[in-house]
Backbone as a printed PyTorch tensor [residue, N CA C, xyz], in Angstrom:
tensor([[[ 17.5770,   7.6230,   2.4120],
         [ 17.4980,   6.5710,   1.4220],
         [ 16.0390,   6.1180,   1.3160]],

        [[ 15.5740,   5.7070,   0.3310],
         [ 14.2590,   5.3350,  -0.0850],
         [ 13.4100,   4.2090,   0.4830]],

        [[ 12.4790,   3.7500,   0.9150],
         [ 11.8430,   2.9650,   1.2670],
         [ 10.9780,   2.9070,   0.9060]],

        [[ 10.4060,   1.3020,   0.2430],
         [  9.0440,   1.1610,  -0.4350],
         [  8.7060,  -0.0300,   0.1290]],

        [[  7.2660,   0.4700,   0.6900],
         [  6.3860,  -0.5060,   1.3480],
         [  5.2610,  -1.1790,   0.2550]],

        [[  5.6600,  -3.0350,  -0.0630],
         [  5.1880,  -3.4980,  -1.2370],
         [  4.0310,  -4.1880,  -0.7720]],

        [[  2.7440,  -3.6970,  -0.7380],
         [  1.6980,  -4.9500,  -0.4430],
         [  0.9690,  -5.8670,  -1.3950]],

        [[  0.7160,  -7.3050,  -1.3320],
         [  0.4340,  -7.5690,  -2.4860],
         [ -1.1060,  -8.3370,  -1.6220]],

        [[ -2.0790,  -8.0660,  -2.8350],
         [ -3.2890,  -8.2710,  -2.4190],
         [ -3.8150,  -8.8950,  -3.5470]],

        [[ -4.8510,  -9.9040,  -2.8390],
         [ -5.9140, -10.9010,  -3.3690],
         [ -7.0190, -10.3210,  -3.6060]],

        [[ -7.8480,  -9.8890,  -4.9090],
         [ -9.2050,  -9.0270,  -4.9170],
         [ -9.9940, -10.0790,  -5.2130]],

        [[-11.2420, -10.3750,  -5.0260],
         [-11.9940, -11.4950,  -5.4150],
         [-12.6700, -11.1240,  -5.9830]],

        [[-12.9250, -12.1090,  -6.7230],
         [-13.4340, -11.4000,  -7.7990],
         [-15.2290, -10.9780,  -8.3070]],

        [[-14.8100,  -9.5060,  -9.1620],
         [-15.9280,  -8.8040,  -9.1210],
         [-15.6230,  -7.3700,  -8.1190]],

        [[-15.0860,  -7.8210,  -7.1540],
         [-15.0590,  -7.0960,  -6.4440],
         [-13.5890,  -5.8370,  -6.4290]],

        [[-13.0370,  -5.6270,  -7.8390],
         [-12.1350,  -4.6170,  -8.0570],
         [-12.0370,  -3.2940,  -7.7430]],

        [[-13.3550,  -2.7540,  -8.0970],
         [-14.1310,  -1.3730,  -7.8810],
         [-14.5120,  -1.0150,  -6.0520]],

        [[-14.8080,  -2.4870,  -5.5860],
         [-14.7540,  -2.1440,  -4.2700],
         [-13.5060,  -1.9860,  -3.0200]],

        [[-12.3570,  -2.7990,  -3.8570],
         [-11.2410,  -2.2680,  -3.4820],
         [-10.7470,  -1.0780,  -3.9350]],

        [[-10.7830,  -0.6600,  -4.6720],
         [-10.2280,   0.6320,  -5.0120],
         [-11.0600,   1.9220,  -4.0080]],

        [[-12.5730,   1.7550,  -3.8760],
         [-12.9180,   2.4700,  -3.3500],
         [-12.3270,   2.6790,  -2.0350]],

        [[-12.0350,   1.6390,  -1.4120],
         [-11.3530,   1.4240,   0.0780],
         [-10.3480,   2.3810,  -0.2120]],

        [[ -9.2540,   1.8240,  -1.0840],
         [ -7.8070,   2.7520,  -1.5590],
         [ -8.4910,   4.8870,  -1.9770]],

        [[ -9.3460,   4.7680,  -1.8510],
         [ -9.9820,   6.1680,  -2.5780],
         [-10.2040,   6.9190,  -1.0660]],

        [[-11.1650,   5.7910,  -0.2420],
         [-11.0940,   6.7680,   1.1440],
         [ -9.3610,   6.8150,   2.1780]],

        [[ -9.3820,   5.5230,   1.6100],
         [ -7.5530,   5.8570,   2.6840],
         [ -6.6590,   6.7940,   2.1760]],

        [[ -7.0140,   7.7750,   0.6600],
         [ -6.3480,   9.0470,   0.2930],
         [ -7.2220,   9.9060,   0.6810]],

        [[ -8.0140,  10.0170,   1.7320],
         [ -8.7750,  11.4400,   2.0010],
         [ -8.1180,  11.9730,   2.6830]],

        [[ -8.3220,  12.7470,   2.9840],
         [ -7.6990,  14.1990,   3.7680],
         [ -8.3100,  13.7640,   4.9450]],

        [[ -9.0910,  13.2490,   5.7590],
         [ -8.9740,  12.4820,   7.4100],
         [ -8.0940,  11.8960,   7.4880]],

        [[ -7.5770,  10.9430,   6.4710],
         [ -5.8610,  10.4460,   7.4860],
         [ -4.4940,  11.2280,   6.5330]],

        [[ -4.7130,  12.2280,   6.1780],
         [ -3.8080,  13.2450,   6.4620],
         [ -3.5030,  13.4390,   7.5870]],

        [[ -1.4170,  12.9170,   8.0970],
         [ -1.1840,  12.9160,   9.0330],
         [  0.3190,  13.7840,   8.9220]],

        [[  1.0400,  13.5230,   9.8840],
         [  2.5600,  14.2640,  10.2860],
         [  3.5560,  13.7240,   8.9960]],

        [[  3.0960,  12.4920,   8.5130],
         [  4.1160,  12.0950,   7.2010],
         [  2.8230,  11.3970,   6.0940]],

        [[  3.0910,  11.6000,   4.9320],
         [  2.6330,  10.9410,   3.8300],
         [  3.1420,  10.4310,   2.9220]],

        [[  2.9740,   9.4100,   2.1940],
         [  4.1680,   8.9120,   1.2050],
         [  4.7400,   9.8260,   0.0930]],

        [[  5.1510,   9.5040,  -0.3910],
         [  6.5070,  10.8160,  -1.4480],
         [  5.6680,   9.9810,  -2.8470]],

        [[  5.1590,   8.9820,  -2.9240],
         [  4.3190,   8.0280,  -3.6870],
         [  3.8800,   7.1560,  -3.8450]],

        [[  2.6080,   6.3780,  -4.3420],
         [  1.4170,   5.7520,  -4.3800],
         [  1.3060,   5.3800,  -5.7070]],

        [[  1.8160,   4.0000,  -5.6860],
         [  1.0540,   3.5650,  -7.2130],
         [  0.8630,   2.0480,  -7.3710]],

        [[  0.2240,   1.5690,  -8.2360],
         [ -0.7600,   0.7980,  -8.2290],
         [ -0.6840,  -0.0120,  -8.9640]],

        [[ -0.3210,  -1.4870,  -9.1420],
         [ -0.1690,  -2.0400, -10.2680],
         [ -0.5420,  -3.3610, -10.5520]],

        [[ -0.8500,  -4.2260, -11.7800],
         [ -1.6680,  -5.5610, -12.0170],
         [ -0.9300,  -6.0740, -12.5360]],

        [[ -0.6910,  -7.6460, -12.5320],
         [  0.2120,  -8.7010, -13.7940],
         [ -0.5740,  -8.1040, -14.8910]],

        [[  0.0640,  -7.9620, -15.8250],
         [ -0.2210,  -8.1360, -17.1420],
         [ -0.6460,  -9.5350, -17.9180]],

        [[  0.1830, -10.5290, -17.6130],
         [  0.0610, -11.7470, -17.8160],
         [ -0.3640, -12.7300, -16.9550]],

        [[ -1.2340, -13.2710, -16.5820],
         [ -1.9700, -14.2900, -17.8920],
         [ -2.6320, -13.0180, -18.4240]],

        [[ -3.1920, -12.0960, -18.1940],
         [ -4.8150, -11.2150, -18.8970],
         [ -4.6250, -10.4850, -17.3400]],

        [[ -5.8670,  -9.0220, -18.2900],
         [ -6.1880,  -8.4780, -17.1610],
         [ -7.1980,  -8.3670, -16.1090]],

        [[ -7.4890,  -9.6840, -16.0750],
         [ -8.7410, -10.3720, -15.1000],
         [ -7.8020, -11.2020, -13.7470]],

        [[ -6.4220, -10.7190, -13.6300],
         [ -6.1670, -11.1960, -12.7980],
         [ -6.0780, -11.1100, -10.9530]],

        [[ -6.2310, -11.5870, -10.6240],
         [ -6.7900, -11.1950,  -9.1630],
         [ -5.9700, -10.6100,  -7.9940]],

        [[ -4.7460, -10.2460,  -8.4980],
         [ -3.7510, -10.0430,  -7.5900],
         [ -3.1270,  -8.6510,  -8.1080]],

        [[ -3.4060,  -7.6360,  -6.5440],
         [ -2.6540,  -5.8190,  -6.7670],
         [ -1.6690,  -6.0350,  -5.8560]],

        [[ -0.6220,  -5.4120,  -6.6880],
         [  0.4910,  -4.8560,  -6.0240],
         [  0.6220,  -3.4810,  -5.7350]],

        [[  0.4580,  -2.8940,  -4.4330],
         [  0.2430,  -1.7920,  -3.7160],
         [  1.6420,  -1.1900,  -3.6510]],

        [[  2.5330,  -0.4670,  -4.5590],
         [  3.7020,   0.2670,  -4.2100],
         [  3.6230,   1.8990,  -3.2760]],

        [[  4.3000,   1.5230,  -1.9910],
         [  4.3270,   3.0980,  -1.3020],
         [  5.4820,   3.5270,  -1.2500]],

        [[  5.5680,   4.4980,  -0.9850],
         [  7.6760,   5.0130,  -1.0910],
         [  7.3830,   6.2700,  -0.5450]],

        [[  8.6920,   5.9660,   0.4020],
         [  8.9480,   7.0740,   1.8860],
         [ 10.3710,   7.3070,   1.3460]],

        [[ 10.3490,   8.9080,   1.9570],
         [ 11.9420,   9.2450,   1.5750],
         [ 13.1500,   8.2740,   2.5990]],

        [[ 12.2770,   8.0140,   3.4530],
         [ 13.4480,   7.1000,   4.3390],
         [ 12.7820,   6.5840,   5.4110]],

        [[ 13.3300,   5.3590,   6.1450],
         [ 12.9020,   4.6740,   6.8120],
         [ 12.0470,   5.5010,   8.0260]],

        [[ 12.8590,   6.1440,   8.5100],
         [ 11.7660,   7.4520,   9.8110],
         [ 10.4770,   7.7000,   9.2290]],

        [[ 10.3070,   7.8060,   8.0810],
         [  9.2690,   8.7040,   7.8220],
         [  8.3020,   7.2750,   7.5080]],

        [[  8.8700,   6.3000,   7.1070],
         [  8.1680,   4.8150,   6.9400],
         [  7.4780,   4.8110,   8.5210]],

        [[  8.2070,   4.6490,   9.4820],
         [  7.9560,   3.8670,  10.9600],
         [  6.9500,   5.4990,  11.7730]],

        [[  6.5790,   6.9120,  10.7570],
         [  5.9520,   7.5180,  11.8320],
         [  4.4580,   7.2400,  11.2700]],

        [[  4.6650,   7.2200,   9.7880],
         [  3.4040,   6.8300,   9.2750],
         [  2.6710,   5.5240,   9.9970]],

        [[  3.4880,   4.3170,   9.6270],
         [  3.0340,   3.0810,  10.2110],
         [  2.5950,   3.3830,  11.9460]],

        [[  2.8470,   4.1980,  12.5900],
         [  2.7730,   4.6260,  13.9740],
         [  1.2410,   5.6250,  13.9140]],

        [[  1.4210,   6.3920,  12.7000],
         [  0.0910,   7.0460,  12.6970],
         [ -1.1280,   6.0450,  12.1500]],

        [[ -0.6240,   5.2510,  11.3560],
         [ -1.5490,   4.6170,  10.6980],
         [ -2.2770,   2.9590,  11.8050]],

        [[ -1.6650,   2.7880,  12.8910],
         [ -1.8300,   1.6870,  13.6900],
         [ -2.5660,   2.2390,  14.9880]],

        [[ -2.7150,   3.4280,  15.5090],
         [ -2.9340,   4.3240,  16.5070],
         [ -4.4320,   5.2930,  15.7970]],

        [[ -4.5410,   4.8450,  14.5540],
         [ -6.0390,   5.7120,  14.2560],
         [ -6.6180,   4.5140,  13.7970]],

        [[ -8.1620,   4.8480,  14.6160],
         [ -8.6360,   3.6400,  14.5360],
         [ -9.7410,   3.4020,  13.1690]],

        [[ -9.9630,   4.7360,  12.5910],
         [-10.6190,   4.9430,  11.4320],
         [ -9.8350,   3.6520,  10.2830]],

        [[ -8.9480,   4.4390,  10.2410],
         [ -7.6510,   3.6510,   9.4710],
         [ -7.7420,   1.8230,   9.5700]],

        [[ -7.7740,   1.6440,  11.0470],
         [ -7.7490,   0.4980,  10.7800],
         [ -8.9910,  -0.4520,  10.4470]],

        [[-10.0650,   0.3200,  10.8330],
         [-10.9450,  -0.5650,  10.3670],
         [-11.5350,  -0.5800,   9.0430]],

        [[-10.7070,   0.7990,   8.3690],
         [-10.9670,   0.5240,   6.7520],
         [-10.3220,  -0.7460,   6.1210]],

        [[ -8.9290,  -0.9890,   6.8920],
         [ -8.1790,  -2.1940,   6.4300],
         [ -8.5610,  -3.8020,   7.2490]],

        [[ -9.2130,  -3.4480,   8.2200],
         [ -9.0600,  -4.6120,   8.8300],
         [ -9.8780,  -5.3260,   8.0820]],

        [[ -9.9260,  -6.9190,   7.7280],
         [-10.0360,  -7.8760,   6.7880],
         [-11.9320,  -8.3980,   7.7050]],

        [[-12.1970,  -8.3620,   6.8320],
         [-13.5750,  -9.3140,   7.2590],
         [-14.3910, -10.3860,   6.1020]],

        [[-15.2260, -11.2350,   6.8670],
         [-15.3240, -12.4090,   5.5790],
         [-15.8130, -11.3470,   4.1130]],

        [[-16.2800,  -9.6500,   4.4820],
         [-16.7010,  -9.4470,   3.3970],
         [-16.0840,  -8.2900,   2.7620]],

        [[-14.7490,  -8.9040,   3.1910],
         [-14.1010,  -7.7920,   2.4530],
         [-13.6600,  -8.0430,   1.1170]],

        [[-13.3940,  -6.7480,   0.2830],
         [-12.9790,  -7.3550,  -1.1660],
         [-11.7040,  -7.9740,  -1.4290]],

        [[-10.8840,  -7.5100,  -0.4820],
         [ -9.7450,  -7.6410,  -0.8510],
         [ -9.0750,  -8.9520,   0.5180]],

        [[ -7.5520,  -9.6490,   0.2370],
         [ -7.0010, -10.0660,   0.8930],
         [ -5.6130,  -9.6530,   0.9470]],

        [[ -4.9660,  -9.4270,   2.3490],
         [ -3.5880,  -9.0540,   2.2960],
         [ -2.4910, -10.2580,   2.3680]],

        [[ -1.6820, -10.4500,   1.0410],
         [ -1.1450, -12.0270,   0.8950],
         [  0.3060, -12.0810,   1.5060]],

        [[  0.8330, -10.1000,   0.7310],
         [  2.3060, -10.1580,   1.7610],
         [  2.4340,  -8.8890,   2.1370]],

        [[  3.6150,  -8.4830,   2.7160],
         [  4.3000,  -7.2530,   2.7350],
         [  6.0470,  -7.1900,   2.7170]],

        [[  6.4020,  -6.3300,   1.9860],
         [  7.6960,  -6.2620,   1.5340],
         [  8.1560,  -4.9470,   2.5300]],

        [[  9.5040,  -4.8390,   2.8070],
         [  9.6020,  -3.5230,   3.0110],
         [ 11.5860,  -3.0160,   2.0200]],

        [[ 11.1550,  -2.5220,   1.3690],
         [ 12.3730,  -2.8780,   0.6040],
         [ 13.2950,  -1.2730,   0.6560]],

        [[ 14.6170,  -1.2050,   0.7800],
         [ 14.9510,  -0.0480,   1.1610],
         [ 16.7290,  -0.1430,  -0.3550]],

        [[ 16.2320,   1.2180,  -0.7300],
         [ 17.0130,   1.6800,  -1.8420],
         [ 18.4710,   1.3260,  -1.7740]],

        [[ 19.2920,   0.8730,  -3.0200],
         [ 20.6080,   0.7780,  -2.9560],
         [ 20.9040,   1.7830,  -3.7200]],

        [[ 21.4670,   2.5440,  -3.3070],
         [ 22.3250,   3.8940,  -4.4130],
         [ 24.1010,   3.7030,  -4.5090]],

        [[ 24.2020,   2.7800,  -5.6560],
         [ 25.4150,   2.3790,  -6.1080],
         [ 26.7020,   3.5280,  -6.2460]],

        [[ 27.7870,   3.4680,  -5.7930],
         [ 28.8740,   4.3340,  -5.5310],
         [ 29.0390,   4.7510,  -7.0390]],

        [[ 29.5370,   5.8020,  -7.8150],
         [ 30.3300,   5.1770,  -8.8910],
         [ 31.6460,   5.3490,  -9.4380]],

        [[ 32.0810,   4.5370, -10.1540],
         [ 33.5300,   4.3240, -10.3830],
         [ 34.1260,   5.4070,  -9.9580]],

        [[ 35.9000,   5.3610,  -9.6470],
         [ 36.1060,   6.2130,  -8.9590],
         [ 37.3250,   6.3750, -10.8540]]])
């Protein structure tokens, strides 16, 4: 069953291009590991405008195992973490995390 890991982040502003770059090296082929997400995508409010300061980071694992080996690879390399770890000058802020897992409805019998 599906699992999507939802992060939602604070970019400050100006600083859009320098988050993304972060998101550009965390798809390199150095943290190519034992699992990778099934998909990666990326998305902004539309409304108020598109000057708004807040990304929603969608990831999706075919299933929870493959969620908890990544998060295991990704907490245990230390490259990894210090691309994410937060400093006063970083662009971005991490506000939540979701971990939301698929309902696949029976149907009528």
């Amino acid at each position: 069953m599906t699992v999507l890991a939802k992060f939602l982040y604070e970019i400050k502003p100006g600083q859009f291009n320098d988050f993304m770059s972060i998101l550009g090296q965390a798809a390199g082929p150095e943290f190519d590991g034992p699992i990778l997400p099934s998909s990666v995508r990326l998305f902004r409010c539309t409304v108020p405008g598109p000057d708004t300061n807040f990304i929603q980071l969608f990831i999706e694992y075919p299933d929870m195992a493959a969620y908890g080996r990544r998060t295991d690879f990704e907490n245990n390399n230390l490259k990894w973490r210090a691309l994410f770890t937060e400093q006063p000058d970083s662009p971005h802020r991490l506000i939540s995390v979701e971990l939301l897992s698929e309902i696949v409805p029976k149907a009528p019998i």
